[in-house]
NUPADO-330627 format. One line per field, with one value per atom (N, C-alpha, C, CB): residue number from 1; atom name; x, y, z. Coordinates in steps of 0.05 Angstrom, whole numbers. Glycine has a CB too. Example, Ala and Ser with C-alpha at 12.3 -4.5 7.8 and 13.67 -1.06 7.14 Angstrom:
i <- [1/1/1/1/2/2/2/2]
at <- [N/CA/C/CB/N/CA/C/CB]
x <- [264/246/264/226/257/273/258/282]
y <- [-114/-90/-66/-89/-45/-21/1/-12]
z <- [156/156/156/181/142/143/157/114]
This chain:
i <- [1/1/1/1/2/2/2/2/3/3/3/3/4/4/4/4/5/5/5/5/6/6/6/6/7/7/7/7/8/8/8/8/9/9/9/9/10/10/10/10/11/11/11/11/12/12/12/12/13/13/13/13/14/14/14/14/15/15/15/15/16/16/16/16/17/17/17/17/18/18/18/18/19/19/19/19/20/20/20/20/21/21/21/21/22/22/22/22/23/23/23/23/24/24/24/24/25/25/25/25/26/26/26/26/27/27/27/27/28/28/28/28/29/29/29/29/30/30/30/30/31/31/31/31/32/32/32/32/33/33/33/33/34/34/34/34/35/35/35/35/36/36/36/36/37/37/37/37/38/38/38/38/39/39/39/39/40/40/40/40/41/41/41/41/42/42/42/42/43/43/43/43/44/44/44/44/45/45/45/45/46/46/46/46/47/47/47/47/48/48/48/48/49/49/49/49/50/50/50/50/51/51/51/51/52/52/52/52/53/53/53/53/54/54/54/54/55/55/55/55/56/56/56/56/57/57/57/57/58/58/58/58/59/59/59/59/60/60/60/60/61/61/61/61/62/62/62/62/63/63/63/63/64/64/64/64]
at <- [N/CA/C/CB/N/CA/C/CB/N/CA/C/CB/N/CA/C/CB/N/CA/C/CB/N/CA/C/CB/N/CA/C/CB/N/CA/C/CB/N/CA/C/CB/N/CA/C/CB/N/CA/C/CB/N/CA/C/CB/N/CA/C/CB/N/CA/C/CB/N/CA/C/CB/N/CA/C/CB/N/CA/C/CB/N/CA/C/CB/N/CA/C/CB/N/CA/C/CB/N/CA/C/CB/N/CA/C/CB/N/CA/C/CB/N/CA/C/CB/N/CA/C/CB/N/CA/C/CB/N/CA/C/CB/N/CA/C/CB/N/CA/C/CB/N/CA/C/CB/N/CA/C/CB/N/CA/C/CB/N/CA/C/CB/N/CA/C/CB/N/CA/C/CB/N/CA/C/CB/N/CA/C/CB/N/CA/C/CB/N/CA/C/CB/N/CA/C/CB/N/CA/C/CB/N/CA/C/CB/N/CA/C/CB/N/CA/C/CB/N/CA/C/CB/N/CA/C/CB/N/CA/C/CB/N/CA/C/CB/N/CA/C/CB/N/CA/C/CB/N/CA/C/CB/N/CA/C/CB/N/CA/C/CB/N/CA/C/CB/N/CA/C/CB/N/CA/C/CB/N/CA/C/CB/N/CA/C/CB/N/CA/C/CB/N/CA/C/CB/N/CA/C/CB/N/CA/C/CB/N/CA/C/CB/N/CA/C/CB]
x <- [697/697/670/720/657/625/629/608/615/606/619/577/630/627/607/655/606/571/591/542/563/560/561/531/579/582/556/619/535/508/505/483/523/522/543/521/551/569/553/608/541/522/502/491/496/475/481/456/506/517/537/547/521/539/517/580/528/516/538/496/538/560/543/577/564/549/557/565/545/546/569/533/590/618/637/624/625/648/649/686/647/653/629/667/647/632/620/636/603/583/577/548/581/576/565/593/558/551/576/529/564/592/586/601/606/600/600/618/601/602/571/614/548/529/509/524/506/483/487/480/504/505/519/509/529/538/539/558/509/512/514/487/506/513/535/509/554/588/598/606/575/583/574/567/589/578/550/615/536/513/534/496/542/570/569/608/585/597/571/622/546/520/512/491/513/500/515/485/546/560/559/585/557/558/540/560/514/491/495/474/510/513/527/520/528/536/570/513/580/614/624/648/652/655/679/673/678/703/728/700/740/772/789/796/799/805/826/808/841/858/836/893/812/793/790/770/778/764/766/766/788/808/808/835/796/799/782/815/756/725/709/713/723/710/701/725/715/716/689/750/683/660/639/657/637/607/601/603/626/624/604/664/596/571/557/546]
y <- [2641/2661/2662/2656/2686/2688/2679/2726/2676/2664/2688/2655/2693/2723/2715/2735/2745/2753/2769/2788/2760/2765/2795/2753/2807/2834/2838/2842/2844/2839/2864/2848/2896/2904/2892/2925/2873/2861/2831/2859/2832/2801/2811/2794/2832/2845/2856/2862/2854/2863/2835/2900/2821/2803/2770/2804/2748/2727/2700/2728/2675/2656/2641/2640/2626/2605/2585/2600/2554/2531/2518/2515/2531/2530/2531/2547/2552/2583/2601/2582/2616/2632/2648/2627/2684/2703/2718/2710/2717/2735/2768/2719/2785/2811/2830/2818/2853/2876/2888/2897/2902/2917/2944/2917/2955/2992/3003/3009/3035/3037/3046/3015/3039/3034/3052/3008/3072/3085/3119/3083/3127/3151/3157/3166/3178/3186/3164/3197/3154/3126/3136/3104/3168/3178/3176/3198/3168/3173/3142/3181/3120/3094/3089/3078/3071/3060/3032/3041/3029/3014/2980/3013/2973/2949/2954/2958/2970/2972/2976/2998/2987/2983/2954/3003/2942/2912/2899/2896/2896/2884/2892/2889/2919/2919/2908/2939/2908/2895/2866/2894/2849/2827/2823/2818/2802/2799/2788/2778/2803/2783/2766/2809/2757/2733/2763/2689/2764/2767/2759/2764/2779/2766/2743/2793/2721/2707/2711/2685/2746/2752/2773/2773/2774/2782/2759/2788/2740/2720/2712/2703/2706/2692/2712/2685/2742/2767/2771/2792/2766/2768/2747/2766/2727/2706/2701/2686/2723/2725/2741/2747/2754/2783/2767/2816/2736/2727/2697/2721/2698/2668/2684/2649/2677/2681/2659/2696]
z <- [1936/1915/1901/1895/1897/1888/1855/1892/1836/1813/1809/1805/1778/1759/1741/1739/1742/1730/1699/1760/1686/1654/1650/1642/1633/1628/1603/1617/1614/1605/1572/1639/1578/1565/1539/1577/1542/1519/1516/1531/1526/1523/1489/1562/1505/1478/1462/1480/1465/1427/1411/1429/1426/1410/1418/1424/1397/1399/1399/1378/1416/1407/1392/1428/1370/1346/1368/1307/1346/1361/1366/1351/1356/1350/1369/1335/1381/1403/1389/1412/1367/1359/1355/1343/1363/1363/1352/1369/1343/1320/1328/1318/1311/1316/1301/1321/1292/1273/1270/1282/1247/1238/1248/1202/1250/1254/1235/1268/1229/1209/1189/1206/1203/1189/1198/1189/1224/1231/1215/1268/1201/1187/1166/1199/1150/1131/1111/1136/1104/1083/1060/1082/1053/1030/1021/1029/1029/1026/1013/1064/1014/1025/994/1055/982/956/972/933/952/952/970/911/959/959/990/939/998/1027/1042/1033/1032/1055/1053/1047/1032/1041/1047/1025/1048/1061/1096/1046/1102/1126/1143/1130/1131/1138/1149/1115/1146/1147/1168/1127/1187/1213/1207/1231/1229/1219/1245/1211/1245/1268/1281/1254/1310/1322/1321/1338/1319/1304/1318/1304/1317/1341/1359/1336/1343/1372/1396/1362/1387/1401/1421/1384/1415/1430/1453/1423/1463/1477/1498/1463/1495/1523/1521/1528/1503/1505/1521/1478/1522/1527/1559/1516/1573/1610/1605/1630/1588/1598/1593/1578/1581/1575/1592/1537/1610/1624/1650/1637/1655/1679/1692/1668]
């Protein structure tokens, strides 16, 4: 059976900590920021963790 290969377009939107766990951006953030209180733009700014009922079906697309 050949190696699986890294789902590369999901490699680059995301980073693993030293942990296992998955670091990501928020959405939300490339338009209508007029609408957005000041609060919810610098919060979004900030990187968040993948949810951990995420993880566990993410974790096949980055084993390579």
């Amino acid at each position: 059976m050949p190696k699986m290969k890294t789902k590369r377009t999901f490699a680059k939107r995301v980073k693993v900590t030293g942990s296992g766990k998955i670091k990501r951006h928020h959405a939300y953030t490339s338009h209508f920021a007029a609408n957005k209180t000041h609060k919810q733009k610098v919060q979004l700014r900030k990187a968040g963790l993948l949810d951990s009922t995420d993880v566990s079906r993410t974790k096949g697309l980055l084993q390579g």
